[in-house]
Structure formats: C-alpha cells, structure tokens
C-alpha positions as CSV (number, residue, x, y, z in Angstrom):
1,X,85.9,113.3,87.6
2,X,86.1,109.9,87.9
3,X,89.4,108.1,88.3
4,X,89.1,104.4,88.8
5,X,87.7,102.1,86.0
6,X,87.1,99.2,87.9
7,X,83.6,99.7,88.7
8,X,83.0,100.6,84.6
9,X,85.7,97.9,83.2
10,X,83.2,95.4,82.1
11,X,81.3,98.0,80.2
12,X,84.6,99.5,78.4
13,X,86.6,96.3,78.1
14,X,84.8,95.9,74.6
15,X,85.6,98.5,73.0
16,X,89.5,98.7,71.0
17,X,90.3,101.9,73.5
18,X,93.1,102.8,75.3
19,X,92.8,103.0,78.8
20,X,92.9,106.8,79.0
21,X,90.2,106.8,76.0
22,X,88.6,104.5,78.1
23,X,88.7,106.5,80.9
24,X,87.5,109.7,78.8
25,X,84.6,107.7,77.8
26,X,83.2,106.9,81.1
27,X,83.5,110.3,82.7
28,X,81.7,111.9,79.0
29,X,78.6,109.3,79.9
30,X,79.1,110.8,83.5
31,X,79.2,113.9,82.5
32,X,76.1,113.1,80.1
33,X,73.8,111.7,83.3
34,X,74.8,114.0,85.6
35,X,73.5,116.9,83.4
36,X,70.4,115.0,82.8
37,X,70.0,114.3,86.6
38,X,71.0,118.3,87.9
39,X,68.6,119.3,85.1
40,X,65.5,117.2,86.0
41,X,66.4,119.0,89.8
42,X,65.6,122.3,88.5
43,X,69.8,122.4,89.2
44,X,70.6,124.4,86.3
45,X,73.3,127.1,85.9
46,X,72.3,128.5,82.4
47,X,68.9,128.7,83.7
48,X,69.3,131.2,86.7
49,X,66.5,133.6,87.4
50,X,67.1,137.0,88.7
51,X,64.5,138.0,91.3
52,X,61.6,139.1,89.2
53,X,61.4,135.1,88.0
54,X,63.2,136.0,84.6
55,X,66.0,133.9,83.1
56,X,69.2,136.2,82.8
57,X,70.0,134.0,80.2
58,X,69.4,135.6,76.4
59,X,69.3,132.5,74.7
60,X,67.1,129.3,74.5
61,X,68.7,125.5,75.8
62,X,67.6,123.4,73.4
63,X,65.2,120.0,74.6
64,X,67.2,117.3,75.9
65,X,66.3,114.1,73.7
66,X,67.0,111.1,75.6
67,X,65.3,107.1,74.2
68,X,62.5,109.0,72.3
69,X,61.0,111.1,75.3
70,X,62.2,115.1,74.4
71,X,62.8,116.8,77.8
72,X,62.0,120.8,76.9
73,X,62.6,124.0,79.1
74,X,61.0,124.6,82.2
C-alpha cells in the first residue's frame, strides 16, 4: 500500500481530491497495474491448478481490456 504521495503528486495535484482521496486513487491505479503485471507472470491466485493441470477454480475470469488490446485466459 502505498503511503507517500510525493512521487505521484504531480499526477494527482489536478484533480479537486482530498488528500486521502488522493491517496486512495493512486494505490486503486496501483492496485490496477499490479494485477495486470502478476497476471501477465502467470502470478495468478484465482487461477491455481491442482496437480492434474486443472483450474480448481469453477468459474471463468473475464479478459482484461486494457487501450484496445483484450488480454483473455491462459
């Protein structure tokens, strides 16, 4: 979770936010590209496979749409 908006303030300084909306906003993109990154890394917890290669998951993740390019289940 991240803490300190200095390294973000020129991105969020914009916006009419409080600082702790501010703050809540920055760690939601966070949250957003670290998903995207762990996913692309095959580093996904819904996705677990048991050891016959199946998902123990019952239900489908939908595709990850990110600037026009759909990123769909491995």
């Amino acid at each position: 979770m991240i803490t300190d908006l200095s390294p973000y303030r020129q991105y969020v300084d914009q916006f009419d936010l409080t600082e702790e909306e501010k703050l809540e906003l920055v760690n939601a993109v966070w949250m957003l590209v670290d998903n995207i990154y762990d996913y692309h890394l095959g580093i996904n917890q819904l996705l677990s496979l048991d050891k016959k290669g199946k998902s123990t998951v019952d239900c489908e993740v939908p595709p990850v749409i990110v600037d026009d390019v759909t990123f769909s289940n491995p």
